[in-house]
N, CA, C and O atoms as a GROMACS GRO file, in nm:
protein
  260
    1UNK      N    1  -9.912 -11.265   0.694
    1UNK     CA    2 -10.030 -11.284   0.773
    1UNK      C    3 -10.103 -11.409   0.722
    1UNK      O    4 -10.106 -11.441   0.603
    2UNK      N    5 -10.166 -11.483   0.833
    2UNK     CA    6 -10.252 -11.624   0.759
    2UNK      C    7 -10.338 -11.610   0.772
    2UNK      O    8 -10.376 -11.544   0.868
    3UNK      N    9 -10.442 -11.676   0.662
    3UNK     CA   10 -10.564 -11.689   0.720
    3UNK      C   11 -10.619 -11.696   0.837
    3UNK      O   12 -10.731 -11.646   0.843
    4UNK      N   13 -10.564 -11.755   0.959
    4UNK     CA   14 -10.630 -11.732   1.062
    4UNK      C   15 -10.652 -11.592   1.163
    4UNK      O   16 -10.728 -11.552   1.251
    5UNK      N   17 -10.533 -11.546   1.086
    5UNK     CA   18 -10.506 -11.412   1.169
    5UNK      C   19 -10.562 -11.307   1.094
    5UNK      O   20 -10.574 -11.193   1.140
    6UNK      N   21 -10.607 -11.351   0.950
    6UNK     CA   22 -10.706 -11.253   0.902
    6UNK      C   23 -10.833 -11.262   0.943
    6UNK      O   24 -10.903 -11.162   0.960
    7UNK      N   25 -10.884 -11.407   0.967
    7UNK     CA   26 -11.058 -11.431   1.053
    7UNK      C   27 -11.003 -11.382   1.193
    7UNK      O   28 -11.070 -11.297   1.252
    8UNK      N   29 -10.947 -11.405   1.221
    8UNK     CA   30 -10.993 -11.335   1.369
    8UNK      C   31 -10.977 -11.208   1.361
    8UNK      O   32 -11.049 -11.134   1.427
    9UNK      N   33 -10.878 -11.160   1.276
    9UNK     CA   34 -10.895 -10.985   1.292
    9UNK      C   35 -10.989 -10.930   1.262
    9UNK      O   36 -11.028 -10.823   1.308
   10UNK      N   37 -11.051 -11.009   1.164
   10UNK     CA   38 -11.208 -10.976   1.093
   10UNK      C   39 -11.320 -10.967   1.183
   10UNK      O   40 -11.386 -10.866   1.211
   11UNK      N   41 -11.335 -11.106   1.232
   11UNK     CA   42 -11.441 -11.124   1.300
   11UNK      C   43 -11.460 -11.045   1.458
   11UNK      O   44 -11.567 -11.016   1.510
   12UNK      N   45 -11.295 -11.017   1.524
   12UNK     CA   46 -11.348 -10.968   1.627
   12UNK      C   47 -11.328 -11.088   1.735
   12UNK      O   48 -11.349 -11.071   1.855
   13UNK      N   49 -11.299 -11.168   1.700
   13UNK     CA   50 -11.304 -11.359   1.778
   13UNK      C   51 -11.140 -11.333   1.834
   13UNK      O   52 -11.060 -11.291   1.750
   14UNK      N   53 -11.091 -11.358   1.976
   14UNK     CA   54 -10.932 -11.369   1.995
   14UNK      C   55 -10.932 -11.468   2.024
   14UNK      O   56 -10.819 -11.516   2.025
   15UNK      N   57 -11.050 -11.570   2.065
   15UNK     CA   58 -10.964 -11.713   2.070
   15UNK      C   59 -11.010 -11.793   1.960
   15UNK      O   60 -11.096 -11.722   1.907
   16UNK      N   61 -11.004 -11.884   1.906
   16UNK     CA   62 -10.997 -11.966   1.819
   16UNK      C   63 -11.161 -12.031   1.822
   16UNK      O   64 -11.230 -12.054   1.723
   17UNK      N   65 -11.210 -12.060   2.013
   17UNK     CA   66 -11.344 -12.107   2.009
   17UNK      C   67 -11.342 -12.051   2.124
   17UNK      O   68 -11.248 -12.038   2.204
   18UNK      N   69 -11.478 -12.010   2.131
   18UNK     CA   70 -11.550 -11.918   2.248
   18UNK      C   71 -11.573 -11.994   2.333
   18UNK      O   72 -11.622 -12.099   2.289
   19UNK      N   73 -11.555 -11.988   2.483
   19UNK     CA   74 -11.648 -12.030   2.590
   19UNK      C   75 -11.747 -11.964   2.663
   19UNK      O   76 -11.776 -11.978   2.782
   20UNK      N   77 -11.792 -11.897   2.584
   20UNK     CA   78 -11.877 -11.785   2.676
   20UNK      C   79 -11.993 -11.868   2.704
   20UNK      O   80 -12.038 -11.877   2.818
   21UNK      N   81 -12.060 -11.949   2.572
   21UNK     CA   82 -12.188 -12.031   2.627
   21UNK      C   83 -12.206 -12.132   2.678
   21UNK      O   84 -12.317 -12.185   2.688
   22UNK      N   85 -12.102 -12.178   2.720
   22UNK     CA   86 -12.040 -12.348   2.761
   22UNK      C   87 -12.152 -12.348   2.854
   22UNK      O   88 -12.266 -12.391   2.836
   23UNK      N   89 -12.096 -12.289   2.968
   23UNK     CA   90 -12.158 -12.290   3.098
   23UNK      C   91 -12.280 -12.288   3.068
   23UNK      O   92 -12.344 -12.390   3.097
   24UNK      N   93 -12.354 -12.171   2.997
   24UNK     CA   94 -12.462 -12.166   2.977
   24UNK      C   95 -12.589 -12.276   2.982
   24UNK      O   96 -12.689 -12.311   3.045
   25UNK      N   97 -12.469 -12.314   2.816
   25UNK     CA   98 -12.597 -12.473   2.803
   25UNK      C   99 -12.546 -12.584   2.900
   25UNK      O  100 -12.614 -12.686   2.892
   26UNK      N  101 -12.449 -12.591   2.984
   26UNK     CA  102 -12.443 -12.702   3.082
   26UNK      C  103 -12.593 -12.667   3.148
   26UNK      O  104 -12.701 -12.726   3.139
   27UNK      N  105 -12.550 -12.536   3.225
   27UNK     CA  106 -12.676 -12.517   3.351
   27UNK      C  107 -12.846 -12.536   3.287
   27UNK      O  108 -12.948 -12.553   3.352
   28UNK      N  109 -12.832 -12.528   3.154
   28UNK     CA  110 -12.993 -12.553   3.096
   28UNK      C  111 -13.014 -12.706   3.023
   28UNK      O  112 -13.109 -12.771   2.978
   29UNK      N  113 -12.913 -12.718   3.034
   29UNK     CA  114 -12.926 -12.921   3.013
   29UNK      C  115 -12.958 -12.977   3.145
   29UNK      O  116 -13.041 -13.067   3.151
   30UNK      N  117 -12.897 -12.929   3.261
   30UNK     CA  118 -12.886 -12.994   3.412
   30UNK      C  119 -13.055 -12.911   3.459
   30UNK      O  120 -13.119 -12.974   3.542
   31UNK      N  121 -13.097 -12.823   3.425
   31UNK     CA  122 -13.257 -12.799   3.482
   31UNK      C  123 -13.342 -12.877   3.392
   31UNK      O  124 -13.453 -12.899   3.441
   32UNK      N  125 -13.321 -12.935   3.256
   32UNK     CA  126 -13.429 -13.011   3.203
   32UNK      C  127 -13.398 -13.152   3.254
   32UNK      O  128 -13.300 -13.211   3.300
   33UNK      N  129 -13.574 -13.188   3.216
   33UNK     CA  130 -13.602 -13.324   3.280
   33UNK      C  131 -13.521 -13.408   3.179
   33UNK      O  132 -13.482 -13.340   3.084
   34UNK      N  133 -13.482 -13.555   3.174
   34UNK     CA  134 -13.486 -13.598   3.069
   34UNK      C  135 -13.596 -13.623   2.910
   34UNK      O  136 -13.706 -13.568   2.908
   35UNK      N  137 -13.559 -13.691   2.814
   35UNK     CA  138 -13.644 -13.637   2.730
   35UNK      C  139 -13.759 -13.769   2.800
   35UNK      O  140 -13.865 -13.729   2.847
   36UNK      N  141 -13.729 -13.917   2.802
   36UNK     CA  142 -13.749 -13.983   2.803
   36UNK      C  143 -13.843 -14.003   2.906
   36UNK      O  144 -13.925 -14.092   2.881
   37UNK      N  145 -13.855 -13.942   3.020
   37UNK     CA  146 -13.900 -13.934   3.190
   37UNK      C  147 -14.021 -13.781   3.106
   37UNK      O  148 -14.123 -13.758   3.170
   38UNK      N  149 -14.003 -13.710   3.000
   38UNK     CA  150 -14.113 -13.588   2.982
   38UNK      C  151 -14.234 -13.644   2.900
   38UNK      O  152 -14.353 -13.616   2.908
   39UNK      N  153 -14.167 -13.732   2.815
   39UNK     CA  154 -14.240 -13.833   2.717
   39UNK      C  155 -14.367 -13.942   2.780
   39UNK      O  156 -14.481 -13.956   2.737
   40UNK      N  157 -14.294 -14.017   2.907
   40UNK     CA  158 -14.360 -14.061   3.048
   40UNK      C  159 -14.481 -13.993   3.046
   40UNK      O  160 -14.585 -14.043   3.003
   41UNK      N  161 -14.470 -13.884   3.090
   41UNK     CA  162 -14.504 -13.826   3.158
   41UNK      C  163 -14.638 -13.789   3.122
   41UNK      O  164 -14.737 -13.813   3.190
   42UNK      N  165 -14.635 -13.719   2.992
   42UNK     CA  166 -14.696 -13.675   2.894
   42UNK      C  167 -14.807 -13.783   2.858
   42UNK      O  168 -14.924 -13.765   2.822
   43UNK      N  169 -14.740 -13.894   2.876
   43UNK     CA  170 -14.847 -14.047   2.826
   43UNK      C  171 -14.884 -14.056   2.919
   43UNK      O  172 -14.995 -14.107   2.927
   44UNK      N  173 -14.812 -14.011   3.051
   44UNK     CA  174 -14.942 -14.107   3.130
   44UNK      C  175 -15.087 -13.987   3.201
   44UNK      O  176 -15.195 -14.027   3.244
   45UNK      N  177 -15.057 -13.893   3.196
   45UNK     CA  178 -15.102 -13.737   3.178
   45UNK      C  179 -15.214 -13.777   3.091
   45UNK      O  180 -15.326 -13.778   3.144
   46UNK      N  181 -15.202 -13.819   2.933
   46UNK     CA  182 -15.318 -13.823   2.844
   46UNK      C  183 -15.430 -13.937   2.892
   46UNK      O  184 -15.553 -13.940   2.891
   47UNK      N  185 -15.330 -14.028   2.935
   47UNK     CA  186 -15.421 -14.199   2.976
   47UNK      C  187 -15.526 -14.177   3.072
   47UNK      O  188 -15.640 -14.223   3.076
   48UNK      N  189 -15.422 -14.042   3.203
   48UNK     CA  190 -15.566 -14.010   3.330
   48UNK      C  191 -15.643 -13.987   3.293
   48UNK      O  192 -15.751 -14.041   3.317
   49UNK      N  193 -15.618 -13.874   3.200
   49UNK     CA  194 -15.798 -13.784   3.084
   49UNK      C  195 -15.836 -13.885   3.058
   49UNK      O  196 -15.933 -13.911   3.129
   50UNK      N  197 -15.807 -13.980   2.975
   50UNK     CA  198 -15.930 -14.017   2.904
   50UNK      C  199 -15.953 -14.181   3.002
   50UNK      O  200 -16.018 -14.272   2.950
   51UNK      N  201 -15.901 -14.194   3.119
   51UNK     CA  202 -15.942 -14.275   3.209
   51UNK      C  203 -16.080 -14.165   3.244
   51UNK      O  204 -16.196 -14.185   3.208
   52UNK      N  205 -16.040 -14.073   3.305
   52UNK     CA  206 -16.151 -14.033   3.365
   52UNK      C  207 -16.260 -13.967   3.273
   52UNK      O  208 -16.376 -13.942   3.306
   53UNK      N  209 -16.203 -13.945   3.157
   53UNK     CA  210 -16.295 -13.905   3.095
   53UNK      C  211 -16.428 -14.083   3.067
   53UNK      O  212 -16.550 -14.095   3.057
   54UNK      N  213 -16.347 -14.152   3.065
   54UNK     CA  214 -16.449 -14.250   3.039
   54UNK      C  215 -16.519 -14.305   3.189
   54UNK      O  216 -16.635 -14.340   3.166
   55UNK      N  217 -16.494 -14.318   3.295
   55UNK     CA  218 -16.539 -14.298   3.396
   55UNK      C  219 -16.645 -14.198   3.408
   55UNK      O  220 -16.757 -14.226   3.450
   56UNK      N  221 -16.612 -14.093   3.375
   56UNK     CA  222 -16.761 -13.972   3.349
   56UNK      C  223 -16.863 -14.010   3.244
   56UNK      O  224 -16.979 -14.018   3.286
   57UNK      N  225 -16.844 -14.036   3.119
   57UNK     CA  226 -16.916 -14.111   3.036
   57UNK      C  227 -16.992 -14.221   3.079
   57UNK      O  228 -17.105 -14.227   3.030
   58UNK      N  229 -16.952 -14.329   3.176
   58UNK     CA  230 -17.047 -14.459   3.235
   58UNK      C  231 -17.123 -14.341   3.336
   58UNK      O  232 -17.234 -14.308   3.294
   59UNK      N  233 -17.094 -14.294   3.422
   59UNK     CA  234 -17.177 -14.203   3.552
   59UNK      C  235 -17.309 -14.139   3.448
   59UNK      O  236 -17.431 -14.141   3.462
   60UNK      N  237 -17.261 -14.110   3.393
   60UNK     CA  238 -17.344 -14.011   3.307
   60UNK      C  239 -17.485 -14.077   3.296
   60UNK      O  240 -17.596 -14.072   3.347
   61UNK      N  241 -17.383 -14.172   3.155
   61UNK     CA  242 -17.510 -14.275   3.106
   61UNK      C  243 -17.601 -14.375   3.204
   61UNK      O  244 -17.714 -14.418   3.182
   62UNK      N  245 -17.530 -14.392   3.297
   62UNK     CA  246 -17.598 -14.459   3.359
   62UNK      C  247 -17.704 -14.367   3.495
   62UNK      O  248 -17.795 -14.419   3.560
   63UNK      N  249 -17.674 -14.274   3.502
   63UNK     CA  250 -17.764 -14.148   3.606
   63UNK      C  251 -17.898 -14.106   3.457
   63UNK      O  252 -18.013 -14.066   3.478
   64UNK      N  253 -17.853 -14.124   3.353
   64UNK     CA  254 -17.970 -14.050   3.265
   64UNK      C  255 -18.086 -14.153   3.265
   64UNK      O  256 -18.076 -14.275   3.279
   65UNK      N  257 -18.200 -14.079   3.247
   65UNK     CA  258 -18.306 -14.138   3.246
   65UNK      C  259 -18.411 -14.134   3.135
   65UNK      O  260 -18.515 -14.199   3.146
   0.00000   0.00000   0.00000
């Protein structure tokens, strides 16, 4: 008997490498965005806030009396 035929008898494993999750992580790589397009995204998301946040800041100051 060889080592290999003792790990797999051990472990319970009959093929050598599993495909059970292949598919898996294909279909959850193909629903995420890229990283690069989330990163985007994220920056330009923070830039609106504090665009508008400073836009509210002039209204402000300038309505106070």
């Amino acid at each position: 008997m060889s080592d290999a035929d003792i790990t797999r008898a051990t472990t319970g494993d009959v093929t050598p490498r599993s495909t059970r999750g292949t598919g898996e992580r294909r279909r959850n790589e193909e629903d995420r965005a890229p990283m690069g397009m989330t990163i985007r995204v994220f920056i330009y998301l923070v830039a609106v806030h504090f665009i508008v946040a400073f836009f509210f800041l002039i209204f402000w100051l300038a309505g106070a009396e």
